[in-house]
C-alpha positions as CSV (number, residue, x, y, z in Angstrom):
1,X,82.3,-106.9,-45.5
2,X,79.9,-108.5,-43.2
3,X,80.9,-109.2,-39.3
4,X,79.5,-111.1,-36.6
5,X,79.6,-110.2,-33.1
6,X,78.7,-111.5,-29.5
7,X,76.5,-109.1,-27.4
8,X,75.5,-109.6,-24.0
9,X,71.7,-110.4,-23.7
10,X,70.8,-107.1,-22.5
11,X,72.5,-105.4,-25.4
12,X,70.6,-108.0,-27.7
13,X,66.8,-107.2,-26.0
14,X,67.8,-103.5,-26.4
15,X,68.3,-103.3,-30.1
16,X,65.5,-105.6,-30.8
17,X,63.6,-103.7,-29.1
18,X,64.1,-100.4,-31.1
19,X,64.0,-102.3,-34.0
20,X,60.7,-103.4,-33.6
21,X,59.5,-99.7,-32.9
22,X,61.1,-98.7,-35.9
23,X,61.2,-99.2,-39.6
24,X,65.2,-100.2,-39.0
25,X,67.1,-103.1,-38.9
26,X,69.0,-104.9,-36.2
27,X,71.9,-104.2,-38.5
28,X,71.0,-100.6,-39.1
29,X,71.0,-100.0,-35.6
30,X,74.5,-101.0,-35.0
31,X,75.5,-99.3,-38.5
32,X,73.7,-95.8,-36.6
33,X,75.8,-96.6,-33.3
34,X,78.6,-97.0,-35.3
35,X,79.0,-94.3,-38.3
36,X,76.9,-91.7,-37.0
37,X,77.8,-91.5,-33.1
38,X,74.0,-92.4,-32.3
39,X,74.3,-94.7,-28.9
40,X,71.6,-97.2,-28.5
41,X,70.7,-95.0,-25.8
42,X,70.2,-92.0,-27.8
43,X,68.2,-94.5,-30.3
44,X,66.3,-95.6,-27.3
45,X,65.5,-91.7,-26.1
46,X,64.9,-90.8,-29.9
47,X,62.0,-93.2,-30.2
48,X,60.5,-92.4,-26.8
49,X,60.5,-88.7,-28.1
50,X,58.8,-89.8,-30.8
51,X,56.5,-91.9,-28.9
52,X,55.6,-89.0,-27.0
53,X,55.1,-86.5,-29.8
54,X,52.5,-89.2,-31.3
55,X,50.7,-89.7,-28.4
56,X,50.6,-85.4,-27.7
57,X,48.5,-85.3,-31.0
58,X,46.8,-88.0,-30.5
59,X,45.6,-86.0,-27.8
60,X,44.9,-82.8,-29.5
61,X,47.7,-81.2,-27.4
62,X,48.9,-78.7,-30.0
63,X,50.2,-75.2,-29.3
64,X,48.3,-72.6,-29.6
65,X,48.7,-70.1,-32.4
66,X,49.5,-67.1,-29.4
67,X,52.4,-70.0,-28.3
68,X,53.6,-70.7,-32.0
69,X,53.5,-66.3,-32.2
70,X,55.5,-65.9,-28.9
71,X,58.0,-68.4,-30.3
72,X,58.6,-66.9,-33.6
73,X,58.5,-63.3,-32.4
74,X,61.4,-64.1,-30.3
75,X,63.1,-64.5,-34.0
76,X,61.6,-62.1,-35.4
77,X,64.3,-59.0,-35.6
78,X,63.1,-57.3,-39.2
């Protein structure tokens, strides 16, 4: 079943917005909102954190293999 609503303009700019920083639609957006619990704010955080993450290794800011050991040795209780 296919439905139509009215958003306000901000809403609108929003999702058009994440969709055109993602491989999702405008539909798939709302579908995300709706069946998963993902806000449009948590889409819009989601692909900043992304964002971010790219730009990091575009960077070359990696961790460190003592970091990556000092994480992992905190689960480490053999």
């Amino acid at each position: 079943m296919k439905s139509t609503i009215q958003l306000p303009d901000d809403i609108d700019r929003r999702i058009e917005k994440v969709s055109a920083q993602t491989n999702l639609t405008r539909s798939q957006i709302v579908e995300e909102a709706l069946s998963f619990g993902r806000s449009l704010a948590w889409q819009e955080q989601w692909v900043a954190g992304v964002k971010a993450g790219l730009a990091e290794a575009d960077r070359d800011e990696f961790a460190s293999d003592e970091e990556i050991a000092a994480v992992l040795s905190r689960y480490d209780q053999a």
